[in-house]
Structure formats: structure tokens, C-alpha cells
C-alpha positions in Angstrom: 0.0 0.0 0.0 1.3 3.4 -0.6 1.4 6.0 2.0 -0.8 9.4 2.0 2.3 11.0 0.8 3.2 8.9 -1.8 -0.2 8.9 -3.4 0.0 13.0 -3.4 3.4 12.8 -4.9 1.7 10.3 -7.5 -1.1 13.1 -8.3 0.6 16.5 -7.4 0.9 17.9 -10.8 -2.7 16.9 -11.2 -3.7 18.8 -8.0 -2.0 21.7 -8.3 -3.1 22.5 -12.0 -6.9 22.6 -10.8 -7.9 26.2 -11.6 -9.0 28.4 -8.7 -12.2 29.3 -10.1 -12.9 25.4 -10.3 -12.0 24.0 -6.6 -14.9 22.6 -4.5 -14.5 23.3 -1.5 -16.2 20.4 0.8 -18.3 21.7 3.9 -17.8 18.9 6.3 -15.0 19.0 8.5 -11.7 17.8 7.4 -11.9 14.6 9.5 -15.1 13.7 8.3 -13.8 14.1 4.8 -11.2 12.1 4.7 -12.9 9.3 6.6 -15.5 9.7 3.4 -12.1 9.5 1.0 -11.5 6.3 2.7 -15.2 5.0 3.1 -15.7 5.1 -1.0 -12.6 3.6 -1.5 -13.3 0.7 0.8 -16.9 0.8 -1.3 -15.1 0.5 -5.0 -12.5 -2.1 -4.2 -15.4 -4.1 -2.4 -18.2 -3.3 -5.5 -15.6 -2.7 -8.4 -16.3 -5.2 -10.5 -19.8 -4.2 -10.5 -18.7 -1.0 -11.1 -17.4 -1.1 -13.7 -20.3 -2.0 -15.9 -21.3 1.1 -15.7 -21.0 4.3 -17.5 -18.4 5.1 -15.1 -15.0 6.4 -16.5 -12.5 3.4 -15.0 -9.7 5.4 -14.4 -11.7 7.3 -11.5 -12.2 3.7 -10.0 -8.4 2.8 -10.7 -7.1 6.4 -8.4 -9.9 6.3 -6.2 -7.9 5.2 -3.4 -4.9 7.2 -4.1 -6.8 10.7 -4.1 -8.3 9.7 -1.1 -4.5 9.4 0.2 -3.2 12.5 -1.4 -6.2 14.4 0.3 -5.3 13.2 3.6 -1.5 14.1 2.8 -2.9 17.4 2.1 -4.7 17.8 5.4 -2.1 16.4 7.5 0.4 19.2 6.2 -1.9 21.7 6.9 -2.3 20.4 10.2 1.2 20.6 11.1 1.6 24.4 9.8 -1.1 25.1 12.3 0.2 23.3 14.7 3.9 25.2 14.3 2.2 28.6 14.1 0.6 27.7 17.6 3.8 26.8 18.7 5.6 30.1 17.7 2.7 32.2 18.8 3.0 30.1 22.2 6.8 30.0 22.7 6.8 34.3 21.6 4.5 35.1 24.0 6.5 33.8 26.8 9.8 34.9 25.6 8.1 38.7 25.0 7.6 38.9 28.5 10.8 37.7 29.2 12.1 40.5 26.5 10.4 43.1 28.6 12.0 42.2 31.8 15.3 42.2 30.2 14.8 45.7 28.7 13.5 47.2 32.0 16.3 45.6 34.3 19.5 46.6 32.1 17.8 50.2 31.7 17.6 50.2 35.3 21.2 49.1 35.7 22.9 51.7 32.7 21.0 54.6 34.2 22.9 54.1 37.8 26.3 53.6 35.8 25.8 56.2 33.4 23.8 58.6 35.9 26.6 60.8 35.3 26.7 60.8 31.6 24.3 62.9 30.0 25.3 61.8 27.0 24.2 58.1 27.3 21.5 58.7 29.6 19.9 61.0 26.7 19.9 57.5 24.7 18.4 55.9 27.4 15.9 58.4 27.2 15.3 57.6 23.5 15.6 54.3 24.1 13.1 54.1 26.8 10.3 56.5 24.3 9.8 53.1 22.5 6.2 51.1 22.6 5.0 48.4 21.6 6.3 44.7 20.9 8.5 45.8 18.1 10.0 48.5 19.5 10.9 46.5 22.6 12.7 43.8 20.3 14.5 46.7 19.0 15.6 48.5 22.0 17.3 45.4 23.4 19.7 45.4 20.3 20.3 49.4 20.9 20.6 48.3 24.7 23.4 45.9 24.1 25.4 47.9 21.1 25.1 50.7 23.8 26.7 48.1 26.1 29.4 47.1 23.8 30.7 50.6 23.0 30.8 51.6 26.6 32.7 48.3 28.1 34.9 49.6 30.1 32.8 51.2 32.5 29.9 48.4 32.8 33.1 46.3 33.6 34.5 48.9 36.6 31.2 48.5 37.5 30.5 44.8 37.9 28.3 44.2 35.6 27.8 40.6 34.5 28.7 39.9 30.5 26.0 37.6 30.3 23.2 39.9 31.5 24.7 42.3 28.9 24.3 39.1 26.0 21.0 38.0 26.6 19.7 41.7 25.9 21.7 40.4 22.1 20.1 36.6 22.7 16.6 38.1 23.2 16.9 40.3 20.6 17.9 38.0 17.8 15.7 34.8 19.0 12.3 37.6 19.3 13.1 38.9 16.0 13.3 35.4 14.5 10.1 34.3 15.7 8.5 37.8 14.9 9.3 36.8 11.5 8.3 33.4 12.0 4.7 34.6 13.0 4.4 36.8 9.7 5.5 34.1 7.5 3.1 31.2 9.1 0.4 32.4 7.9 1.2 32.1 4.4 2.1 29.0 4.5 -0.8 27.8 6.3 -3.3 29.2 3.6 -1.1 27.8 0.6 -1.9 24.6 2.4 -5.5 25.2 3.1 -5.9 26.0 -1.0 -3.5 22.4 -2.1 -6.0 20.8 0.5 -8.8 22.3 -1.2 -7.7 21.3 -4.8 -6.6 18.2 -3.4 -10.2 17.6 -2.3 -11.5 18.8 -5.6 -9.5 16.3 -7.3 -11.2 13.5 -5.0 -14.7 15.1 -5.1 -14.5 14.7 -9.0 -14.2 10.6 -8.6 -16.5 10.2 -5.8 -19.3 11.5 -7.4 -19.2 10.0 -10.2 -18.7 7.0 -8.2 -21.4 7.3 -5.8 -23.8 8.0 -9.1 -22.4 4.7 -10.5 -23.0 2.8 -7.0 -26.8 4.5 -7.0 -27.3 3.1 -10.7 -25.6 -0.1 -10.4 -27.7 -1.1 -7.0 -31.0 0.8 -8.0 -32.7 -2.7 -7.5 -30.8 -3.3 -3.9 -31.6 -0.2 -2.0 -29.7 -2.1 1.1 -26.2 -1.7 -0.8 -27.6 1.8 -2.7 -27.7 3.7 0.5 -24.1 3.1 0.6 -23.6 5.3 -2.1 -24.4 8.7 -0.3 -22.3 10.7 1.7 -22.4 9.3 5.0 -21.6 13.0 7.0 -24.6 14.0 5.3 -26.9 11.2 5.6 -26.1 11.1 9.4 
């Protein structure tokens, strides 16, 4: 059996050249689709070879169970860009608060070592003007540049290196995930519109299929119920 991402490799091209202007997009939930890519799949490889006396194209009974994979492949990618984007969002909000602290305790600590330099303490002053997230992120590379050009004196005056890096640390790993954030969701709605096509690209065989399955078994209405969409029938 091939896997959900072999079966998308198998059909990609075919996916991804589905117009805009021609997806379907389904209105059950994603879990229920897929569990309906798998449910007609289990329904042609148990009914194919009656079937296949039907009007039916073959070849939409032949990749039947490989666009129900690539669909699955599809929503299972988009599942995991959500799932990063929670995870930056998550793992930014705590080190934002963290970024805050930073910024307020080395401005406390330059002020008392620089109280009598007007000079620096009128870049503290600038420094200090910022708001917002951004700015923050911003004034903890200023901070530690500030830091850097004025060594000598932060080390006369005991201050620790490493309280002086993570103002750089903060600055660098914040700006990273600020970037991050921006770019997740654009890769989560590329996903969203390959799982649509790739569900488009099922949609097409199933109904066809379930139209064959409601011809074949007009006559056997036990087996001819099968041949609806279950989410809705339920």
C-alpha cells in the first residue's frame, strides 16, 4: 500500500493545476472528509467489478484510493503548519515577557552607571520613548550595542557579561520568531488552497462513483444507501 504521501506525490501535478475558479471546497469538516475519501474507497474495491459496468470512467475507480491518500496528505500538512504557528505564537509570547524584563532591568542598571553621563543617559531616554512589541525587540539590540561601546565602565562596575548578552540573545531569538509569525500564515493558507484542490481532485471521482454505485444497485436499496455521503446522511 502506498502512503498518503506517496499517493500526493503520484497526483501533485494533477492537484496543483486545478484552476481556482474550479475548486470545490467540501463543507464537512476535514476529518469527516477524509474518513469519506476512505469510506468510498473501501466501497469501490469491495463493489468494483460491479462497477465497472457502468457508465463510469475506470480510471476514476483505478485512483480512487490514491486521491483519497493524497487528500489526507494534504490535510495532515496543513495540520502541522497550524500546529507550528501555535507553537511560535506560544513559545513568543512567553519569551516577549521575558524581553520586557530584560529591557527594564539593564535600563535600570545603565541609568545608575551612566547617571553621570548625559550623553548616554539621553539615549536611554530615547531608548526608553519606544512602545509596543516591536520596538521593545528593538531596544534590546540598541541596549546591548550601547553596552558594547561603553565596556569599560559596565566592567568597573560589575556588571555581568552575560546579563549584557542576553539583551543580544533576546533580541535575535524575538526577532526570529516575529518573523516566523508573519510568514506562518502564508504558508498555512497555501496549504489550506493544495487541501482544497486536493479535495476537488477527490470530489470529482467520488461523485461520479457514488452516481455509478446508485445506478448499479438501484434494485438493492440495502447496498444503494451506501452510495451517499455518509456525513450527510447522518
Amino acid at each position: 500500500d502506498k502512503t498518503p504521501s506517496q499517493c500526493f506525490e503520484e497526483v501533485k501535478d494533477d492537484i496543483l493545476a486545478i484552476p481556482d475558479d474550479a475548486i470545490a471546497y467540501s463543507k464537512m469538516p476535514y476529518e469527516e472528509a477524509m474518513q469519506e475519501g476512505q469510506r468510498v474507497s473501501a466501497l469501490v474495491e469491495k463493489y468494483h467489478g460491479n462497477l465497472i459496468n457502468s457508465d463510469i470512467n475506470p480510471a476514476l475507480l483505478d485512483t480512487i484510493g490514491t486521491r483519497s491518500g493524497a487528500f489526507a496528505h494534504s490535510v495532515a500538512v496543513m495540520d502541522s503548519f497550524v500546529k507550528i504557528s501555535e507553537s511560535h505564537i506560544e513559545i513568543y509570547q512567553k519569551k516577549k515577557k521575558e524581553g520586557y524584563e530584560i529591557r527594564r532591568r539593564l535600563l535600570e542598571t545603565l541609568e545608575y552607571v551612566f547617571r553621570f553621563d548625559k550623553a548616554v543617559l539621553d539615549i536611554l531616554d530615547n531608548i526608553k520613548n519606544g512602545a509596543g512589541d516591536l520596538d521593545m525587540i528593538r531596544d534590546l539590540n540598541s541596549i546591548h550595542l550601547l553596552c558594547k561601546n561603553n565596556q569599560d565602565r559596565l566592567t568597573k562596575a560589575h556588571v555581568e557579561q552575560s546579563f549584557i548578552d542576553q539583551a543580544l540573545e533576546y533580541y535575535t531569538e524575538l526577532s526570529q520568531l516575529t518573523a516566523q509569525i508573519d510568514i506562518d500564515p502564508k504558508r498555512i493558507n497555501e496549504a489550506k488552497q493544495v487541501c482544497a484542490k486536493a479535495w476537488t481532485y477527490l470530489w470529482e471521482a467520488m461523485t461520479e462513483i457514488y452516481a455509478a454505485g446508485r445506478y448499479v444497485f438501484y434494485d438493492e436499496p440495502d447496498i444503494q444507501e451506501l452510495f451517499y455521503i455518509d456525513y450527510y446522511q447522518r
